[in-house]
N, C-alpha and C positions, 0 to 999 in steps of 0.2 A: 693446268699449265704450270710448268715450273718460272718459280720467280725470277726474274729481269736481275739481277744484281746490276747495277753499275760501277764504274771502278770512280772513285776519288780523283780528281785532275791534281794532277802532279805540279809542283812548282817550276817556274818556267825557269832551268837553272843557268841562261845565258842570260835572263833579264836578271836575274839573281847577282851574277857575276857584275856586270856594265853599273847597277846600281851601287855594291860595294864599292869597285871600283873610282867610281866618282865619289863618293863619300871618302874613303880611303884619301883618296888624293884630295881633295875641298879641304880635310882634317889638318894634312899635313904641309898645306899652302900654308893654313893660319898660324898651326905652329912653330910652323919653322921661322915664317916673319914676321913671328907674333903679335899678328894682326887684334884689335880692340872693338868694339862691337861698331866703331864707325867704318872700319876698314870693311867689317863682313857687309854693313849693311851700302857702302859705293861700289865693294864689288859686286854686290845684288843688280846693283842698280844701273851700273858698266851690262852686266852677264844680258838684264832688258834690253838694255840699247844695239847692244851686239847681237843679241841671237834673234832679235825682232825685224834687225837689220838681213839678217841674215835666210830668214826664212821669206821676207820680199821680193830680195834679190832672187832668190833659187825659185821661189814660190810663183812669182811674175816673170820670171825668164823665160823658164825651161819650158813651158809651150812654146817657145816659138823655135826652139831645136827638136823638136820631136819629129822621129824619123817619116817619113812618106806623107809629109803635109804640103798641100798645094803650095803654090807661093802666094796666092792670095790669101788662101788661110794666114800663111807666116805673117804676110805681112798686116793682117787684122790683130792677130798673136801679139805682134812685137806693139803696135799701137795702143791693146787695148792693154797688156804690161804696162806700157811709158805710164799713161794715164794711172792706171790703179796704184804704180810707184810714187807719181807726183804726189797726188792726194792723201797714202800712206806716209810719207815721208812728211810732207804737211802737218798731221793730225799728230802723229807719234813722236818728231819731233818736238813739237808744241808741249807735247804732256810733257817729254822728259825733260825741257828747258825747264817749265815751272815748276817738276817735281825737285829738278839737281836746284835752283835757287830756294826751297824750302828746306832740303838736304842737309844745303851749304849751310843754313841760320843756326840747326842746329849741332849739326858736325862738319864744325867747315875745313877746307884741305887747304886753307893754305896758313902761314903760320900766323899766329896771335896773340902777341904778346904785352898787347895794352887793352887786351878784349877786358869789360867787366859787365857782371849781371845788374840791369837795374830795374829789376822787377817786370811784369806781363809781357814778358817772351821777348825783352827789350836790351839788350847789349851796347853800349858805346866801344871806340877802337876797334870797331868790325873792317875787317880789311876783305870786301866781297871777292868770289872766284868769279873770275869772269869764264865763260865757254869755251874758249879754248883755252885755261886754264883745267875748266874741270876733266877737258877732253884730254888733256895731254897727261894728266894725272892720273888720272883714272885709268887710262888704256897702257901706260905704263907698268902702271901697279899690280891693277887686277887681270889683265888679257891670260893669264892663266888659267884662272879660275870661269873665266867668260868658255875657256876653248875649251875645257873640261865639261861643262854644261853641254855647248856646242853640240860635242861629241855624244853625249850622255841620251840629249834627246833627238840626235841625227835623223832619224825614221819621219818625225815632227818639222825641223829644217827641209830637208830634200823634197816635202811635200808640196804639190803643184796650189797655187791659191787662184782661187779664180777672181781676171779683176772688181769682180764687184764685191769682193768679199774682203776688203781693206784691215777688218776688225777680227781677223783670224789671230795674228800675232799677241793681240789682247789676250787673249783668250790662254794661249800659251805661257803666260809672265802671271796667270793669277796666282800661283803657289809662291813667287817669289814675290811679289807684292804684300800678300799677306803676312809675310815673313819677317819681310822689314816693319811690319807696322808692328809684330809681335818681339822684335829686336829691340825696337824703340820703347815700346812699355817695361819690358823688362829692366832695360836701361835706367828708365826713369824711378824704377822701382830699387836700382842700386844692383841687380843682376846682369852686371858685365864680367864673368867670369868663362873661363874656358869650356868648362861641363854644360854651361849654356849653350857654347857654339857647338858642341857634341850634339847637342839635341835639338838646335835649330837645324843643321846639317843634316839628320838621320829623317827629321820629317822633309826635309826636300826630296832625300834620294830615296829612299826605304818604301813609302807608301807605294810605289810604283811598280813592284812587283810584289809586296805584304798583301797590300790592298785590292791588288788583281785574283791573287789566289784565291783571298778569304771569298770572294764575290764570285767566284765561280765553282766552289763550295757550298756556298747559299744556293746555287742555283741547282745541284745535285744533292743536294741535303736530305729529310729523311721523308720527307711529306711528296716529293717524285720518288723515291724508293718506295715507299706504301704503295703509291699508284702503282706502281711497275710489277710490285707481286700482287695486286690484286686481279692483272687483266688474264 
C-alpha cells in the first residue's frame, strides 16, 4: 500500500495576526506613556478585574437570552446567573481587594512623598489607596490596555459559564498572574527596563498561537508518519 503522507498543519494566520496585533498595541501603550514596571504590572491587574468581570456578565447572562427557551427555562436561566454572579463577584472581588492592597505596599498609585524604607517590607509616610481610588486610577490609566486583552481573548469572554462554575474566569487570569509575579522579581532584581516589557509582553500574546502550532506538530510528527506508511 502506498504511504499515508500527511501534510504539516499550517499556522493559524488569523490567530497569528489578533496575537501581533495585541502585542503591537500592549507595546506601544507602554511606550508612548512610558509606562515603568508598576504601570505594566496595575494594568495587569486592571485587565483581571475587567476581563473576569466581563466573562461573568456575558458568561452568566447569555443563557437566559438564548433563542427558543421556555419561560420557565429563562426564568431558572436568569436565577441560577443572579446567584453564580453573587457568589463570583463575592469570591473575585475579595481576591482583588487583597491582591490591589499588597500591589499598593509595594507600587503604590498615589503619590509619596514622605514615604521611607525602614527595613522588613516596612515604609513610614505611606499614604494608602483606598478602592475607589485604585478604581478610579486604574480604569483611567489602563482601560486600554484592559479592552485590548478584552478583544484579544474575545472567543474566551462571549463564552457561556455555567452557574456552578464561578472559578472559570481564574482559570483565564493564570498567564497574567504569573506575569506580574515575574514582573516583580525582575523588578526586584533591578530589571525595570523596556526590553523587559518587550518580553514580558510577547509571552502574554505569542504563546497562543507559537504554542498552538508547535503542539499540533507534535501531534503529526514522525512516529504517526512511520505508522501511516507502514499500514
Amino acid at each position: 500500500m502506498q504511504p499515508t503522507h500527511q501534510h504539516e498543519p499550517s499556522m493559524n494566520i488569523r490567530a497569528v495576526v489578533i496575537d501581533a496585533g495585541a502585542f503591537l498595541g500592549s507595546l506601544a501603550l507602554a511606550g508612548y506613556f512610558g509606562w515603568s514596571t508598576a504601570d505594566l504590572i496595575w494594568g495587569f491587574w486592571f485587565t483581571s478585574l475587567a476581563m473576569g468581570a466581563s466573562i461573568a456578565l456575558v458568561g452568566y447572562g447569555s443563557p437566559v437570552f438564548q433563542a427558543g427557551k421556555h419561560p420557565v427555562e429563562r426564568t431558572l436561566s436568569l436565577l441560577g446567573g443572579l446567584l453564580g454572579l453573587a457568589f463570583f463577584t463575592l469570591h473575585f472581588g475579595a481576591f482583588h481587594y487583597f491582591y490591589a492592597a499588597m500591589l499598593d505596599l509595594f507600587f503604590p498609585l498615589l503619590p509619596q512623598p514622605d514615604r521611607v524604607y525602614v527595613g522588613k517590607l516596612t515604609w513610614t509616610g505611606v499614604t494608602s489607596a483606598t478602592i475607589p481610588d485604585i478604581l478610579r486610577i486604574t480604569s483611567s490609566q489602563y482601560w486600554m490596555f484592559a479592552l485590548i486583552n478584552i478583544i484579544h481573548d474575545s472567543r474566551r469572554v462571549l463564552k457561556a459559564v455555567p452557574p456552578t462554575n464561578s472559578f472559570e474566569p481564574y482559570r483565564a487570569m493564570l498567564k497574567l498572574h504569573f506575569l506580574m509575579f515575574a514582573l516583580g522579581a525582575l523588578y526586584a532584581v533591578g530589571l525595570d527596563t523596556f526590553p523587559v516589557f518587550v518580553l514580558v509582553l510577547f509571552f502574554l500574546y505569542a504563546p497562543n498561537s507559537i504554542w498552538e502550532n508547535w503542539r499540533k506538530r507534535k501531534e503529526t510528527g514522525p512516529d504517526k508518519l512511520e505508522a501511516s506508511d507502514t499500514v
